[in-house]
C-alpha positions as CSV (number, residue, x, y, z in Angstrom):
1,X,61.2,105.4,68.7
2,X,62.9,105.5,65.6
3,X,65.8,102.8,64.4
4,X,68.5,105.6,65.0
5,X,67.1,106.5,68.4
6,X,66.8,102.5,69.2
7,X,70.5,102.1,68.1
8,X,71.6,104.7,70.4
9,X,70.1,103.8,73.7
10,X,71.7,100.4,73.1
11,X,74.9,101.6,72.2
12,X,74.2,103.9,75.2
13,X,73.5,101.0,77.3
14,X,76.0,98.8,76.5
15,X,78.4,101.5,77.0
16,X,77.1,102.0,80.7
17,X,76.8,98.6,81.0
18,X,80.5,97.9,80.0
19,X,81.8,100.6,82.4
20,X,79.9,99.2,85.0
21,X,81.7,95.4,84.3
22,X,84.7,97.5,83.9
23,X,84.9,99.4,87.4
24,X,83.0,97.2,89.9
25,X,82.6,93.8,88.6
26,X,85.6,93.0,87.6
27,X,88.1,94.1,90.3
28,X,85.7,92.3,92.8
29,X,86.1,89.1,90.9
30,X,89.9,89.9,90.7
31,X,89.9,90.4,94.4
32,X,88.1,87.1,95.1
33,X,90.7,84.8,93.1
34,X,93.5,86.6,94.8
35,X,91.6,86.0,98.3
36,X,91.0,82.3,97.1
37,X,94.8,81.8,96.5
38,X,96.4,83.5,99.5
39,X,93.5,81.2,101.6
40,X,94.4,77.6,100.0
41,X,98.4,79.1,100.5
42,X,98.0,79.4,104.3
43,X,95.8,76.3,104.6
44,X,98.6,74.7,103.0
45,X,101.1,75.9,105.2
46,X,98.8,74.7,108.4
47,X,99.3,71.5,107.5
48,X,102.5,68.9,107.8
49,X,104.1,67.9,104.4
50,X,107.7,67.1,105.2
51,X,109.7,69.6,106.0
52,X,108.9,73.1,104.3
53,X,105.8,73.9,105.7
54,X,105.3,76.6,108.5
55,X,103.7,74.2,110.6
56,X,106.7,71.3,109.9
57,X,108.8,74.5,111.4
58,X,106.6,75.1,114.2
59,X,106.8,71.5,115.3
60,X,110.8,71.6,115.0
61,X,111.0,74.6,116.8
62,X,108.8,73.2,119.7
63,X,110.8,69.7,119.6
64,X,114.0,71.9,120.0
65,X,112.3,73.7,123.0
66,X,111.3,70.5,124.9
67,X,115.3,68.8,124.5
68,X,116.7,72.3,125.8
69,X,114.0,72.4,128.8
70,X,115.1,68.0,129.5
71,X,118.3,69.4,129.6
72,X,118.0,72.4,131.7
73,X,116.0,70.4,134.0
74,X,117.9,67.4,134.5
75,X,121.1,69.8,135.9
76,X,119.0,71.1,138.5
């Protein structure tokens, strides 16, 4: 194989090669951080932190629900 042939295939190579990073390996490892982020977000929400978390809302919500059934009950 001569030095022009050698450079070539590499340059060849690396070319694939970079394509390949390009088109497969990178969206997947864009895809992953995105995944990681949405999944800590939700955890975060599962969890009781004052007041602005889904789960603070949920827990309001059923509070709310138990007064108005005392209530309804107690007329009865």
């Amino acid at each position: 194989m001569t030095f022009a042939q050698w450079i070539i295939t590499t340059g060849a190579t690396v070319g694939a090669l970079g394509i390949i990073f390009r088109t497969l390996v990178l969206p997947v490892f864009k895809w992953a951080r995105r995944l990681e982020k949405t999944m800590t977000f939700v955890e975060q929400q599962m969890l009781p932190n004052g007041g602005s978390s889904l789960r603070d809302s949920v827990n309001r919500i059923e509070t709310r629900l138990t007064v108005v059934e005392e209530h309804l009950t107690i007329r009865r």
